[in-house]
N, C-alpha and C positions, 0 to 999 in steps of 0.2 A: 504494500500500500504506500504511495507516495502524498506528500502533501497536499494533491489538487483531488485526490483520492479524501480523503480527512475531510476536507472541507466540502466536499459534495455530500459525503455521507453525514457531516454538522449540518449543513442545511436541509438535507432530508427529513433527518431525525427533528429537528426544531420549525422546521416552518419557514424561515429565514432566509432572503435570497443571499446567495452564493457572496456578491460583492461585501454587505456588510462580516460577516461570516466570515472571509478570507482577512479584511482586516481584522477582526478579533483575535483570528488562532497567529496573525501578526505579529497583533499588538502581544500575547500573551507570550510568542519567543522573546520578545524584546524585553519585558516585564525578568524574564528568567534570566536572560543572558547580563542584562544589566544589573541584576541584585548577584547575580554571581562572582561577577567582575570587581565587584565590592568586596566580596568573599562574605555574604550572607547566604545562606540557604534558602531553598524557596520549600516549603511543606505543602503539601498538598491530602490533606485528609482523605484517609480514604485509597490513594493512588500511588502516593509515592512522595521521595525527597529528590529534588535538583542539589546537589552539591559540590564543591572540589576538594578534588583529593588532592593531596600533596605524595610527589615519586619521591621518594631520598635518594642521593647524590649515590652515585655506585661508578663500578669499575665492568668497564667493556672491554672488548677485543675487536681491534680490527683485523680478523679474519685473512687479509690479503698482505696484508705487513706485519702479520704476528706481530702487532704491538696492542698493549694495555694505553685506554684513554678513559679521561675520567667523565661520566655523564652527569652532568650538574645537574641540582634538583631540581622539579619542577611541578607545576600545578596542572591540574585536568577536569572538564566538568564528567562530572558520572550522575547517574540515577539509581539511585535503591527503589526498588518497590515496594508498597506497603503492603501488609499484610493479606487485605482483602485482594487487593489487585495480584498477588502471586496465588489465590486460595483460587478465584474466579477463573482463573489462565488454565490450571492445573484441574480443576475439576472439569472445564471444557475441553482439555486437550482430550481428559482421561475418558469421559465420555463421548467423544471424537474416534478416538482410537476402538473402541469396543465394539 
């Protein structure tokens, strides 16, 4: 399912023509990516947490020059999913699958 995907089935499901719609699930990337960038979390009951993780600083190989190079730390956005949201996925796969 791609985004233009999302947003036709949000307007389906709600009533909503497509244009206001497309800006909302917009506006609500931007909402995420911008409270991220700050390094707050975004929670979402029910669904899941937007967060960043932090890599710690480690040691690579470059494979072609057998040499050791050090990967400085860094930051990543991830998603956790909440509870229900992994209970709902898992009870539909498993009755999917049956």
């Amino acid at each position: 399912m791609i985004r233009a995907d999302v947003i036709a089935a949000i307007a389906a499901k709600t009533g909503i023509d497509k244009e206001p719609t497309e800006a909302i699930v917009a506006g609500f990337f931007k909402v995420v990516i911008a409270s991220l960038e700050k390094g707050d979390n975004v929670f979402v009951r029910g669904f899941g947490t937007f967060l960043v993780k932090k890599r710690a600083a480690k040691v690579g190989r470059n494979i072609t020059q057998n040499t050791a190079i050090q990967i400085p730390e860094s930051y990543i956005p991830a998603f956790r999913p909440g509870d229900d949201f992994k209970n709902e996925v898992k009870a539909a796969l498993q009755n999917h699958t049956a």
